[in-house]
CHARMM-style PDB file with segment names, atoms N, HN, CA, C and O in Angstrom:
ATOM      1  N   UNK     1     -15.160  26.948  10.805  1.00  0.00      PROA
ATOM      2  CA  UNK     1     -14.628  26.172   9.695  1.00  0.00      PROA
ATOM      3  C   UNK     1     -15.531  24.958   9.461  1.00  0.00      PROA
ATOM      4  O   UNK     1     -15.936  24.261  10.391  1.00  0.00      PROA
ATOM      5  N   UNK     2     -15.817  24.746   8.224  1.00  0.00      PROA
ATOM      6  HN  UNK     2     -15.488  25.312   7.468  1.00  0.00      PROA
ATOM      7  CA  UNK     2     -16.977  23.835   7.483  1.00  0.00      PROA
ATOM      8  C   UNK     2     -16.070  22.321   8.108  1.00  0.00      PROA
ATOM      9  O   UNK     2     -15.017  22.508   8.717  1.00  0.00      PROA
ATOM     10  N   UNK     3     -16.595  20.854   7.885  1.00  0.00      PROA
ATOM     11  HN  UNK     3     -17.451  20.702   7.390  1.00  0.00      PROA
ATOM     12  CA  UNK     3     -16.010  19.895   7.511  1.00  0.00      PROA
ATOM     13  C   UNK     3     -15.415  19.902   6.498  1.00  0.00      PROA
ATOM     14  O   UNK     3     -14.370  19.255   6.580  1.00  0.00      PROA
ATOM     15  N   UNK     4     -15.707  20.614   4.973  1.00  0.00      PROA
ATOM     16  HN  UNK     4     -16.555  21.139   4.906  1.00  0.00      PROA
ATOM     17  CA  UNK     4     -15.469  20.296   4.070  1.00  0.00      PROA
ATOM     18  C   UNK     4     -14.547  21.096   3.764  1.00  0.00      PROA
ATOM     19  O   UNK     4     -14.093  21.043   2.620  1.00  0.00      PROA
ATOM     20  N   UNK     5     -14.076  21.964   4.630  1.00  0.00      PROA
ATOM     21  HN  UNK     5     -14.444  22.007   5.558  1.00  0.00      PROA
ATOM     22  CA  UNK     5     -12.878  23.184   4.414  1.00  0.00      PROA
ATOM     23  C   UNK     5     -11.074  22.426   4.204  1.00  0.00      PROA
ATOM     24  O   UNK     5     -10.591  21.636   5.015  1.00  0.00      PROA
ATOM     25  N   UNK     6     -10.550  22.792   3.277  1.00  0.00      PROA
ATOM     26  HN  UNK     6     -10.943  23.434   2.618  1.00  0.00      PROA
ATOM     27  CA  UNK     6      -9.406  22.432   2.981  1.00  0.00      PROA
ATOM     28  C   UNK     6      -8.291  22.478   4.145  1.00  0.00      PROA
ATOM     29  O   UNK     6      -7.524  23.342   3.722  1.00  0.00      PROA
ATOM     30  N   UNK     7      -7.835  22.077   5.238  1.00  0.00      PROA
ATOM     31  HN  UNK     7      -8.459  21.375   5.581  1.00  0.00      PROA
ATOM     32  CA  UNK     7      -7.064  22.687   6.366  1.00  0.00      PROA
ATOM     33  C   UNK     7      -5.448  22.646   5.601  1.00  0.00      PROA
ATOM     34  O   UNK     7      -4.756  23.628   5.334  1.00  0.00      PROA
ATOM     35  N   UNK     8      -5.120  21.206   5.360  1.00  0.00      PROA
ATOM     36  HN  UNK     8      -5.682  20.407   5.577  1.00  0.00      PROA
ATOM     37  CA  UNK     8      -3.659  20.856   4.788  1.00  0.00      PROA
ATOM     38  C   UNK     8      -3.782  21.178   2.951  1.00  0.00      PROA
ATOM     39  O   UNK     8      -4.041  20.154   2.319  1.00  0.00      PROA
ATOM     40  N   UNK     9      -3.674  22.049   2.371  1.00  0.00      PROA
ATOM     41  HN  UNK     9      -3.463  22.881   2.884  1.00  0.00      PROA
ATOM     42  CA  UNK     9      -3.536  22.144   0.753  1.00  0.00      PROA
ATOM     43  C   UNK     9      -2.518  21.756   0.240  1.00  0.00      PROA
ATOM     44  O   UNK     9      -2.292  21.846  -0.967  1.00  0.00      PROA
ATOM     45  N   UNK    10      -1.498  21.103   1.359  1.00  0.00      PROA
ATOM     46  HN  UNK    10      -1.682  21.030   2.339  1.00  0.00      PROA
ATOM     47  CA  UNK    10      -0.492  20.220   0.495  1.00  0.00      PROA
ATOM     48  C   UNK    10      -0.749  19.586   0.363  1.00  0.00      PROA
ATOM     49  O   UNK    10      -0.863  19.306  -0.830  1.00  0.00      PROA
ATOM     50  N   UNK    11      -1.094  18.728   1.203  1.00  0.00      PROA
ATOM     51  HN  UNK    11      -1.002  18.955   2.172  1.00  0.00      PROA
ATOM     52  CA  UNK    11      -1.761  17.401   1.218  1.00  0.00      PROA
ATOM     53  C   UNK    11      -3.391  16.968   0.536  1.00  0.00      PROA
ATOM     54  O   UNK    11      -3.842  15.851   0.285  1.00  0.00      PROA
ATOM     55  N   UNK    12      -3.962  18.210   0.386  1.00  0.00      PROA
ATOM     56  HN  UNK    12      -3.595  19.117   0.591  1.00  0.00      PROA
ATOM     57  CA  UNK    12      -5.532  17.891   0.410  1.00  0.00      PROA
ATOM     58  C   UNK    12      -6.824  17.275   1.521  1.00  0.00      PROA
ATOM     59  O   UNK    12      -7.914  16.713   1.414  1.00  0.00      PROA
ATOM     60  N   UNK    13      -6.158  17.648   2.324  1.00  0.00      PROA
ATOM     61  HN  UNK    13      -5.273  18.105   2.411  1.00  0.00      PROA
ATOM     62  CA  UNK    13      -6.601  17.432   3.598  1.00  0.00      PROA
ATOM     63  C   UNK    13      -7.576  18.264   4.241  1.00  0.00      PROA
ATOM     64  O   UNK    13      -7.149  19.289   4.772  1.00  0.00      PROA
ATOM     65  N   UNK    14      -9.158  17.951   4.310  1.00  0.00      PROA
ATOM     66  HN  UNK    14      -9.505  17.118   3.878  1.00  0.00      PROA
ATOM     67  CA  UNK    14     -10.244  18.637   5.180  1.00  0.00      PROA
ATOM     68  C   UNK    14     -10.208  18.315   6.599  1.00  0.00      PROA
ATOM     69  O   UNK    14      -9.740  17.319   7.150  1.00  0.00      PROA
ATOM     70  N   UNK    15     -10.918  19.574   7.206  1.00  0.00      PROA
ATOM     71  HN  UNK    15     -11.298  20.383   6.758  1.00  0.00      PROA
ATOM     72  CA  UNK    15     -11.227  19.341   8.556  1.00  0.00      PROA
ATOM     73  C   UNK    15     -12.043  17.887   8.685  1.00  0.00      PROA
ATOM     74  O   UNK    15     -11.835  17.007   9.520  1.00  0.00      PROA
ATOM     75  N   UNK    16     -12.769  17.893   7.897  1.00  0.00      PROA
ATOM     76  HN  UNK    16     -12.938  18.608   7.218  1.00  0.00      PROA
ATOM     77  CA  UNK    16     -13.595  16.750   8.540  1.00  0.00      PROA
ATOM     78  C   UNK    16     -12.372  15.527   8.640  1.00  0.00      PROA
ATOM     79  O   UNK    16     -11.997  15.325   9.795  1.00  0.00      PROA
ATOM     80  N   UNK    17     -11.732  14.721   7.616  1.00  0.00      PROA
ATOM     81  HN  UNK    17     -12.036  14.886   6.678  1.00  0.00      PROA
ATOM     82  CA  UNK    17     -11.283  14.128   7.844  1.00  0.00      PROA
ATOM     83  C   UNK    17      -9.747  14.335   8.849  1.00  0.00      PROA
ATOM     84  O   UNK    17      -8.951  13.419   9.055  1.00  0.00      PROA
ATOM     85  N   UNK    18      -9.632  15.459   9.264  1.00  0.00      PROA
ATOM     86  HN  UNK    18     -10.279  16.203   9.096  1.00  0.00      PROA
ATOM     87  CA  UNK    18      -8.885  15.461  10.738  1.00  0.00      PROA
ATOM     88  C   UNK    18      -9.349  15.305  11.946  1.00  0.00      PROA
ATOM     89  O   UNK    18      -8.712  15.139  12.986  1.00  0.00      PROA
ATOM     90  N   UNK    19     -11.031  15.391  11.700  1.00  0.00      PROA
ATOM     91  HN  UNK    19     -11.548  15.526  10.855  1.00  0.00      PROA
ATOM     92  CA  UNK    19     -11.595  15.250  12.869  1.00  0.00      PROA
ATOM     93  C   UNK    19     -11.906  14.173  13.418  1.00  0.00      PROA
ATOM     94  O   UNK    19     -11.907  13.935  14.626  1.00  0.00      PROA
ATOM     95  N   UNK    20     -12.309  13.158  12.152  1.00  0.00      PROA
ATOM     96  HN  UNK    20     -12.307  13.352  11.171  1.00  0.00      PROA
ATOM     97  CA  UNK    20     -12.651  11.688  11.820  1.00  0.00      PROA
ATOM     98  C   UNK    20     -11.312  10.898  12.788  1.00  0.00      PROA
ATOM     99  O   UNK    20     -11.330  10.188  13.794  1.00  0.00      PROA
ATOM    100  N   UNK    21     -10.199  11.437  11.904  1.00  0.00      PROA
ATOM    101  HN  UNK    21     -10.185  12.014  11.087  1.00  0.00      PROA
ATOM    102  CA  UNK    21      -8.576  10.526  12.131  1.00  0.00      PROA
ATOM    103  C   UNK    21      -8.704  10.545  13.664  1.00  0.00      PROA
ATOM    104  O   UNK    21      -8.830   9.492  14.288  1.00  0.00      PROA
ATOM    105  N   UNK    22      -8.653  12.383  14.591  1.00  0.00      PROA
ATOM    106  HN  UNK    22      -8.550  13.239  14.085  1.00  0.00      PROA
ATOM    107  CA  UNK    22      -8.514  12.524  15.924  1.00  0.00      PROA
ATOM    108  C   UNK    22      -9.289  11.322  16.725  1.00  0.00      PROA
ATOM    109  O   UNK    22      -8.778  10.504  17.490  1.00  0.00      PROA
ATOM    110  N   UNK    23     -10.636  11.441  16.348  1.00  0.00      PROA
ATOM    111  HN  UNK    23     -11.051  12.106  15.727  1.00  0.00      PROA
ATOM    112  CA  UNK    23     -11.755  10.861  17.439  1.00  0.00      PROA
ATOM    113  C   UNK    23     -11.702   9.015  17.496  1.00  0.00      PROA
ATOM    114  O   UNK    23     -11.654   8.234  18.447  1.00  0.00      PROA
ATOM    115  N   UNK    24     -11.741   8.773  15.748  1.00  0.00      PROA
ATOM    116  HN  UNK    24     -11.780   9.406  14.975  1.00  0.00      PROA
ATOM    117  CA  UNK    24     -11.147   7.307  15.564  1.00  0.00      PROA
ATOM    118  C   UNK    24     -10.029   6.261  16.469  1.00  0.00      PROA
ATOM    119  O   UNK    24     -10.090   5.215  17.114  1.00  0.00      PROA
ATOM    120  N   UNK    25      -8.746   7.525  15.958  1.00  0.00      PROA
ATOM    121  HN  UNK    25      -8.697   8.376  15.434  1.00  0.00      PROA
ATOM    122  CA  UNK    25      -7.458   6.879  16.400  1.00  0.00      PROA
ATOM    123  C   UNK    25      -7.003   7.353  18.092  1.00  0.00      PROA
ATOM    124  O   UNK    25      -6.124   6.869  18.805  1.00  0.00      PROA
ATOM    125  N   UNK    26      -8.054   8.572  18.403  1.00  0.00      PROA
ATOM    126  HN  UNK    26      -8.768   8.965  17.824  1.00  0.00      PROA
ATOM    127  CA  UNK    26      -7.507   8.934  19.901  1.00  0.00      PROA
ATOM    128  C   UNK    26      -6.166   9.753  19.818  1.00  0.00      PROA
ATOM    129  O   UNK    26      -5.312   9.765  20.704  1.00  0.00      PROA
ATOM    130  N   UNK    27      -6.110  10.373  18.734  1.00  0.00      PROA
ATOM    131  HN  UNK    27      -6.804  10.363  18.014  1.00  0.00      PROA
ATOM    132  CA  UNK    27      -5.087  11.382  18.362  1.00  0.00      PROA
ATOM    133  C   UNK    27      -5.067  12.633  19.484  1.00  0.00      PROA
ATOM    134  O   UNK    27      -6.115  13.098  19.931  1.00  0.00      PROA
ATOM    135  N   UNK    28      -3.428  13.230  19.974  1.00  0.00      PROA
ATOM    136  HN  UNK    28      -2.576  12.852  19.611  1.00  0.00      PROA
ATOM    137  CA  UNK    28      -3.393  14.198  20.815  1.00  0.00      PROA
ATOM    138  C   UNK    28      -2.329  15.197  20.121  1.00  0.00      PROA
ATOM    139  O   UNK    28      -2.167  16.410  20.251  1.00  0.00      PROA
ATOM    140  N   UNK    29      -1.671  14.239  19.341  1.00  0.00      PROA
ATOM    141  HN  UNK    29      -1.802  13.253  19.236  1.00  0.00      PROA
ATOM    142  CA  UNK    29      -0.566  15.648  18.947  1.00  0.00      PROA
ATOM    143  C   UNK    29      -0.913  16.080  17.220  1.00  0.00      PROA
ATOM    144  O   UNK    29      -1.757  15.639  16.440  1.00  0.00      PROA
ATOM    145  N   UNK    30       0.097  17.079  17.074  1.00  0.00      PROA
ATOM    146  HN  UNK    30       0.783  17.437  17.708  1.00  0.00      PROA
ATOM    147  CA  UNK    30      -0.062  17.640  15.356  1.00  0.00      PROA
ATOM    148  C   UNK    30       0.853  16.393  14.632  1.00  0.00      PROA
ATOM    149  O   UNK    30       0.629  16.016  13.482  1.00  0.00      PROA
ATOM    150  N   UNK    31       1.794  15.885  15.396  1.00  0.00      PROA
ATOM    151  HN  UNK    31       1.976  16.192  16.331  1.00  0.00      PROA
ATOM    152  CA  UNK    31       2.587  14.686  15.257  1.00  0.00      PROA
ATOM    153  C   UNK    31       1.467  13.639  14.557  1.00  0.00      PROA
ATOM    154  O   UNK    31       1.168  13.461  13.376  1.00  0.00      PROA
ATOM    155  N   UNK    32       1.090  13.163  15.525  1.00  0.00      PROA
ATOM    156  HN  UNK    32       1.333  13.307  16.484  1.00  0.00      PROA
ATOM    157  CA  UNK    32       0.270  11.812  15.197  1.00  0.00      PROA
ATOM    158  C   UNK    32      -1.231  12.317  14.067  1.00  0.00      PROA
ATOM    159  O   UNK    32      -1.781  11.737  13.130  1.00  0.00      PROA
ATOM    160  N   UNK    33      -1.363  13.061  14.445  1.00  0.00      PROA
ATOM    161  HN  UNK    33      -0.916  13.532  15.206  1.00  0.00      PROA
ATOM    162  CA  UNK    33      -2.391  14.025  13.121  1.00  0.00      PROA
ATOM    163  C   UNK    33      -1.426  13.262  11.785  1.00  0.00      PROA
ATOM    164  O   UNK    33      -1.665  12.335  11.011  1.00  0.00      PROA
ATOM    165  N   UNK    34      -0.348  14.103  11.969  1.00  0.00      PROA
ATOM    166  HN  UNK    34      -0.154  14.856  12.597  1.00  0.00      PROA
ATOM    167  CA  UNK    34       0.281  13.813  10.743  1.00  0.00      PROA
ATOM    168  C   UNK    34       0.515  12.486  10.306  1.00  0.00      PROA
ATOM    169  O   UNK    34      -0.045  12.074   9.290  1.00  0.00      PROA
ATOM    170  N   UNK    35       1.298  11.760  10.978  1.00  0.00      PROA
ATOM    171  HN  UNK    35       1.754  12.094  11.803  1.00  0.00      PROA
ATOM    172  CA  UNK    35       1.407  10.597  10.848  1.00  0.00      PROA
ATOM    173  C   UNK    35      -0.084   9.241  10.152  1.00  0.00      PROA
ATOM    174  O   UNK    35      -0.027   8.139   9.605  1.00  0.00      PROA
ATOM    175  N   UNK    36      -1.169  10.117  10.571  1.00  0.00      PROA
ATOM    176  HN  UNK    36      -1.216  11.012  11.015  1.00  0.00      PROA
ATOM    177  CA  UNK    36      -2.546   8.976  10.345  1.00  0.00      PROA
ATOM    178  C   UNK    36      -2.948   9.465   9.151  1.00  0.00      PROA
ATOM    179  O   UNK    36      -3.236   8.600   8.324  1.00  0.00      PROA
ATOM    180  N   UNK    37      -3.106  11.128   8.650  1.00  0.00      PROA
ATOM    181  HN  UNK    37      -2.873  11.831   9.322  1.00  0.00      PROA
ATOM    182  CA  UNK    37      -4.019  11.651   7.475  1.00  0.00      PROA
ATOM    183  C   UNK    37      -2.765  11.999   6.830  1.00  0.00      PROA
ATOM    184  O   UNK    37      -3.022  11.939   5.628  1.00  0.00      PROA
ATOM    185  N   UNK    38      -1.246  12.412   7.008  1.00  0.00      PROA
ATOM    186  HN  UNK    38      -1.037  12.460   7.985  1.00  0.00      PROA
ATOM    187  CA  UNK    38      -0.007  13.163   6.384  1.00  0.00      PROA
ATOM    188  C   UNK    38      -0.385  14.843   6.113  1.00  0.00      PROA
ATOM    189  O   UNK    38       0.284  15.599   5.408  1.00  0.00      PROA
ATOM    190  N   UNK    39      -1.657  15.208   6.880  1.00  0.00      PROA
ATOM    191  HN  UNK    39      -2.200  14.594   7.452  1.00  0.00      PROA
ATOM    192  CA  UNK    39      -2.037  16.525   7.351  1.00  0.00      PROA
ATOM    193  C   UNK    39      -1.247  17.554   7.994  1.00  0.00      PROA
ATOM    194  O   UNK    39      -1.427  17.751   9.196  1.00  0.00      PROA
ATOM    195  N   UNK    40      -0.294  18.317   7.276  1.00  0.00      PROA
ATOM    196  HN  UNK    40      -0.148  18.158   6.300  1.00  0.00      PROA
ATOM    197  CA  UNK    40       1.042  19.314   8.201  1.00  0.00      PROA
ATOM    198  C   UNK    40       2.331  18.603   7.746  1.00  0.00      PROA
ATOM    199  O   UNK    40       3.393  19.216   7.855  1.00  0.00      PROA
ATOM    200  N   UNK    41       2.316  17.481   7.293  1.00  0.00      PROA
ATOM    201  HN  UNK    41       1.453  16.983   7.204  1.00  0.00      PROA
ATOM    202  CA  UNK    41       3.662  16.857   6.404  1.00  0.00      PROA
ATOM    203  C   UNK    41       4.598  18.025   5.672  1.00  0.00      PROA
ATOM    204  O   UNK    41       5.812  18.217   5.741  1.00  0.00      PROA
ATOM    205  N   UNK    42       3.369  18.854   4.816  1.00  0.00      PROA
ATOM    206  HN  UNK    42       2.383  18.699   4.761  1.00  0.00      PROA
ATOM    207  CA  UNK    42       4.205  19.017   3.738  1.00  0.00      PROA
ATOM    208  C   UNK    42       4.875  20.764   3.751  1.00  0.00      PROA
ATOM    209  O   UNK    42       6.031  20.744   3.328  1.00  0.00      PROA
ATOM    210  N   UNK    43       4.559  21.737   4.010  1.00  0.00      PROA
ATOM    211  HN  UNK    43       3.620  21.753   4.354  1.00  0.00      PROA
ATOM    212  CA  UNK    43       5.213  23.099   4.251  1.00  0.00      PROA
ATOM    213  C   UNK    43       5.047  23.439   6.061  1.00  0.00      PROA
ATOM    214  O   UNK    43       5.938  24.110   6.584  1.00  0.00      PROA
ATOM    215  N   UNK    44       4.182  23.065   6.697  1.00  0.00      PROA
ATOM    216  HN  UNK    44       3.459  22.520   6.273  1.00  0.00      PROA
ATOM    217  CA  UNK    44       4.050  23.040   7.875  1.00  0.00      PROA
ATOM    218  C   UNK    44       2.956  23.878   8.401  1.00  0.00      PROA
ATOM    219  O   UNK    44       2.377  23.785   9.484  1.00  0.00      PROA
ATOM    220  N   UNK    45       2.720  24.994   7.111  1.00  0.00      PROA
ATOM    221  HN  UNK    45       3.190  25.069   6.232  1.00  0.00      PROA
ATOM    222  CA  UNK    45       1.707  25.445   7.056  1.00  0.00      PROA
ATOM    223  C   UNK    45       0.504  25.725   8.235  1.00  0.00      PROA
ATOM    224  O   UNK    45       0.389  26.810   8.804  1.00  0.00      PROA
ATOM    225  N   UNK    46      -0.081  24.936   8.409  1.00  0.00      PROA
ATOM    226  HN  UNK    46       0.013  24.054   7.946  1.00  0.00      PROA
ATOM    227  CA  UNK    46      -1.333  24.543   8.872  1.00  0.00      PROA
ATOM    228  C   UNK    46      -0.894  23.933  10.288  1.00  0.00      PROA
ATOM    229  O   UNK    46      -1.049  24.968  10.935  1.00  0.00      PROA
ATOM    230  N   UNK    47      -0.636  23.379  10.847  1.00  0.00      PROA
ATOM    231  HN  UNK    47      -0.511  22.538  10.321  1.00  0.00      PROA
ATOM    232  CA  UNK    47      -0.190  22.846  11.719  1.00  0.00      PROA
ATOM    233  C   UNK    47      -0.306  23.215  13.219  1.00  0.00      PROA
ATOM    234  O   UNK    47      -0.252  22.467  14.195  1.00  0.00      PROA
ATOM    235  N   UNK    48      -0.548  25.100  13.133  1.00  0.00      PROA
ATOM    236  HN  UNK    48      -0.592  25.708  12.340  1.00  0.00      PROA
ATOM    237  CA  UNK    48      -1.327  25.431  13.758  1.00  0.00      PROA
ATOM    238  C   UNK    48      -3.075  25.364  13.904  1.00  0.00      PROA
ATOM    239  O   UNK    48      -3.794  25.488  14.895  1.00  0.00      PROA
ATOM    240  N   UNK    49      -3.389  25.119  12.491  1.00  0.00      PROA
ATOM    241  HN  UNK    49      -2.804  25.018  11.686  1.00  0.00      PROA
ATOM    242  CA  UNK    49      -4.971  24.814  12.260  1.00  0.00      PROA
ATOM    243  C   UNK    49      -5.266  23.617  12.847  1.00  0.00      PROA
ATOM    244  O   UNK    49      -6.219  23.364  13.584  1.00  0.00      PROA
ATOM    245  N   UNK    50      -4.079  22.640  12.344  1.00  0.00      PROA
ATOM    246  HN  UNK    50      -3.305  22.845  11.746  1.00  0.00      PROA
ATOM    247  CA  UNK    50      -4.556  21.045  13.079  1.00  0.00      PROA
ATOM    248  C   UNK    50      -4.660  21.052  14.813  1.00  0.00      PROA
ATOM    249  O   UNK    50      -5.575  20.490  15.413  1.00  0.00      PROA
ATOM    250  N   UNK    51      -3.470  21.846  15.527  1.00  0.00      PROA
ATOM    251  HN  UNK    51      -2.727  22.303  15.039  1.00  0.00      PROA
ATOM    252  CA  UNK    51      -3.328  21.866  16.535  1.00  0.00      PROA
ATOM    253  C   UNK    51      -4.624  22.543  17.461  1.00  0.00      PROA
ATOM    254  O   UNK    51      -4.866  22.367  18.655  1.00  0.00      PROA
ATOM    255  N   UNK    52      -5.410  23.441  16.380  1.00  0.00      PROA
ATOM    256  HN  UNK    52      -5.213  23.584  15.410  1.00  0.00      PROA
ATOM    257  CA  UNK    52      -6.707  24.007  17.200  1.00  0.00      PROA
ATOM    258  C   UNK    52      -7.757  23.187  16.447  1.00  0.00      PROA
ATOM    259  O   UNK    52      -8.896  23.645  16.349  1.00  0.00      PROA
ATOM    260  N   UNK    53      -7.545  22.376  16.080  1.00  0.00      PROA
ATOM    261  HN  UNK    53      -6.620  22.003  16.160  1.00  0.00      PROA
ATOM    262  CA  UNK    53      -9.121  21.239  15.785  1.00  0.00      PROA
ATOM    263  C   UNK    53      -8.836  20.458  17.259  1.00  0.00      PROA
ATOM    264  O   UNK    53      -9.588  20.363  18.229  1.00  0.00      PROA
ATOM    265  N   UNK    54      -7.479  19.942  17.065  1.00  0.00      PROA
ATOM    266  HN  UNK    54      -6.868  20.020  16.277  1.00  0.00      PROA
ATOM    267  CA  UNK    54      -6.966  19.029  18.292  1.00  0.00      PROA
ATOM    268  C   UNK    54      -7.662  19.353  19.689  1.00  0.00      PROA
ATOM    269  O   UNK    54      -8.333  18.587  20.382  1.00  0.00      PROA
ATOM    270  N   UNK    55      -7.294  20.833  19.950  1.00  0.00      PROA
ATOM    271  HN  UNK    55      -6.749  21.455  19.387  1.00  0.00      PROA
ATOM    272  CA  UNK    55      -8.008  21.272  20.958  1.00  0.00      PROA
ATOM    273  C   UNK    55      -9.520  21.581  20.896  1.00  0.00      PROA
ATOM    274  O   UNK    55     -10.009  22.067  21.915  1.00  0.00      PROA
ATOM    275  N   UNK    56     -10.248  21.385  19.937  1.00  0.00      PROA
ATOM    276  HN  UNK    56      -9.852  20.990  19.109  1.00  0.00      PROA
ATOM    277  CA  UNK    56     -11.571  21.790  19.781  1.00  0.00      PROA
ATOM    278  C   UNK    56     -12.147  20.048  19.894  1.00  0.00      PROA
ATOM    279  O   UNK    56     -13.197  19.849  20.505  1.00  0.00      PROA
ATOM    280  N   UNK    57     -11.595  19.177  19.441  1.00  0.00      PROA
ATOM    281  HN  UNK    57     -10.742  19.338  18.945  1.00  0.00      PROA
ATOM    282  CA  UNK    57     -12.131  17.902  19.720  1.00  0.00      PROA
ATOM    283  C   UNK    57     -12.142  16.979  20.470  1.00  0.00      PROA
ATOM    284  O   UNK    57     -12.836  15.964  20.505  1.00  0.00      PROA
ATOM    285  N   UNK    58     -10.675  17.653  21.611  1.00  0.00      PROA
ATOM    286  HN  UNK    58     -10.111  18.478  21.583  1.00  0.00      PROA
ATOM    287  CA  UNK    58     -10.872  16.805  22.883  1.00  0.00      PROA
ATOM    288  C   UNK    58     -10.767  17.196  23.981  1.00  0.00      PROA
ATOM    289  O   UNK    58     -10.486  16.810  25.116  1.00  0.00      PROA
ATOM    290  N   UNK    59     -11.261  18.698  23.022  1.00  0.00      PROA
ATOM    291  HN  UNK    59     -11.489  19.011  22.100  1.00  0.00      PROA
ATOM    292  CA  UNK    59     -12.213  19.655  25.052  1.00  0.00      PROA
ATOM    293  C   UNK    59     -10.971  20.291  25.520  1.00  0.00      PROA
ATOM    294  O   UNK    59     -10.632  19.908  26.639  1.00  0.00      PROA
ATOM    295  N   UNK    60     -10.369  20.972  25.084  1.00  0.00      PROA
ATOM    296  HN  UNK    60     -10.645  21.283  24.174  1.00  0.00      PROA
ATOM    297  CA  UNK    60      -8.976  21.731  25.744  1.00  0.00      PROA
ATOM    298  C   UNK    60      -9.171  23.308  25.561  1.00  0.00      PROA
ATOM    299  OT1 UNK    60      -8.303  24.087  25.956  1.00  0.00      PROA
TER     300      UNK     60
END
């Protein structure tokens, strides 16, 4: 998946900027994902997508 790939389409939300929010803020859950970008807010959709960036960005 690109940076520039759409992850949340409710929201309008790219990987890159979930990756940005994670590494910035020290993000661990799909919770706090949500809470910083509103990435998985809106049908829930994705939430598994956020949850495997999560694990792809802090080595899990």
């Amino acid at each position: 998946m690109e940076r520039d790939e759409t992850v949340c389409h409710c929201m309008g939300i790219t990987k890159g900027e979930i990756v940005d929010a994670i590494k910035k803020h020290n993000l661990k859950t799909v919770e706090e994902v949500g809470e910083v970008t509103t990435a998985g807010t809106g049908c829930g959709g994705c939430q598994e997508t956020i949850q495997e960036i999560l694990n792809e960005v802090n080595g899990k």
